[in-house]
N, C-alpha and C positions, 0 to 999 in steps of 0.2 A: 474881076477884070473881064470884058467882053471882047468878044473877036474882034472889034475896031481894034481895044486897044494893043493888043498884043499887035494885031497887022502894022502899027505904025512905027511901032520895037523894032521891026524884022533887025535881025544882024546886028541889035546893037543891049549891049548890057542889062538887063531890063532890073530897076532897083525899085523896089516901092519902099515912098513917104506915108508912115504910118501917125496917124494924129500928130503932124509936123505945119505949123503956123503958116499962112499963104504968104506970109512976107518972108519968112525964111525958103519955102516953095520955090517964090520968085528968084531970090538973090540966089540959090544953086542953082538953079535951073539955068539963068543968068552965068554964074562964074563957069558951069559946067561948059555949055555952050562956047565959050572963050578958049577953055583947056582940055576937054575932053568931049568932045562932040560922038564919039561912041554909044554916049549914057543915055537912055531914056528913061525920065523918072515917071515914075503913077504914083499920084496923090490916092490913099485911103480914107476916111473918116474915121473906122473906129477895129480896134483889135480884130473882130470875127469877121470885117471883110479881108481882113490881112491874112488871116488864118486858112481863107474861102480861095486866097488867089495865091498863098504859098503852097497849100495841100493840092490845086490844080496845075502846079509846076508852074513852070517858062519866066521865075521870079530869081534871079542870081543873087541879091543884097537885100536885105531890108533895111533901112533908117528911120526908127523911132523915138516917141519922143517918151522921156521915164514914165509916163503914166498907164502910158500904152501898154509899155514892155510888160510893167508889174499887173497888168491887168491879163496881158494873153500867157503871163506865166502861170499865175494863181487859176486860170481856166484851165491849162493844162499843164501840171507841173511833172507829169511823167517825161513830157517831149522836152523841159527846157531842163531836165537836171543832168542829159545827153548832148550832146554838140548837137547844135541847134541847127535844124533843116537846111539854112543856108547862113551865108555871114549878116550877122545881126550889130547895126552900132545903134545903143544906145544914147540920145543926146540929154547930158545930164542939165538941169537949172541949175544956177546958184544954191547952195545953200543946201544940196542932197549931198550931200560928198559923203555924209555916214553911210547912207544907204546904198549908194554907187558904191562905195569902200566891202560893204557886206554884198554885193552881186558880185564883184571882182575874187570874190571868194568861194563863191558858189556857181559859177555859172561862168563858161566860155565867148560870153557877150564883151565886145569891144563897147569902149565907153568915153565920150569926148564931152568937155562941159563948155557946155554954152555960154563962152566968154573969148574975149581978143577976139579973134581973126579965126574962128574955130571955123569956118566954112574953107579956109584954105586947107586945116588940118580933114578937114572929110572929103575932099579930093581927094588929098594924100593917101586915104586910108581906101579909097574905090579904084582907086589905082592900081592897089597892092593886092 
């Protein structure tokens, strides 16, 4: 994350989208803007710049997507098998629900699956 970005945060939530699709990007960014005009999202690419701009602070939420997660966990599994650095949701696909069902066991990561109306439910849950 560089000093623009954080300057444009100032005062407001700062959450980063970690390997989360630019059309889901859009429509939160979109629904947020409606309901929650506090929130500033940053889009990542990939695990280790998430990693690069949670361990440099001024990151309140992360929102990733399951491949991501499972990928910065297995890099460093000492920090996710502790409450994780800041609040972490998970967005699960169809059809992970075992695997989501075995991280709900193991790990203090919030977990919403990507189906219905699930962008109203991740309001809900940046809200809280």
């Amino acid at each position: 994350m560089n000093r623009q970005d954080r300057a444009g945060c100032a005062d407001q939530l700062r959450v980063l989208l970690v390997d989360v699709a630019r059309e889901e990007q859009q429509a939160l960014s979109w629904d947020l803007r409606q309901h929650e005009p506090g929130v500033c999202l940053q889009p990542v690419s990939t695990p280790a710049e998430a990693a690069t701009a949670v361990d440099a602070a001024g990151v309140e939420a992360l929102i990733c997507s399951f491949s991501a997660f499972t990928t910065m966990a297995a890099a460093r599994p000492e920090r996710f098998r502790e409450q994780s650095p800041v609040p972490t949701l998970v967005l699960i696909p169809p059809g992970a629900e075992r695997s989501a069902a075995y991280l709900l066991e193991r790990d203090d990561t919030d977990l919403l699956p990507r189906q219905g109306d699930y962008l109203l439910l991740l309001t809900a849950w940046l809200r809280r």
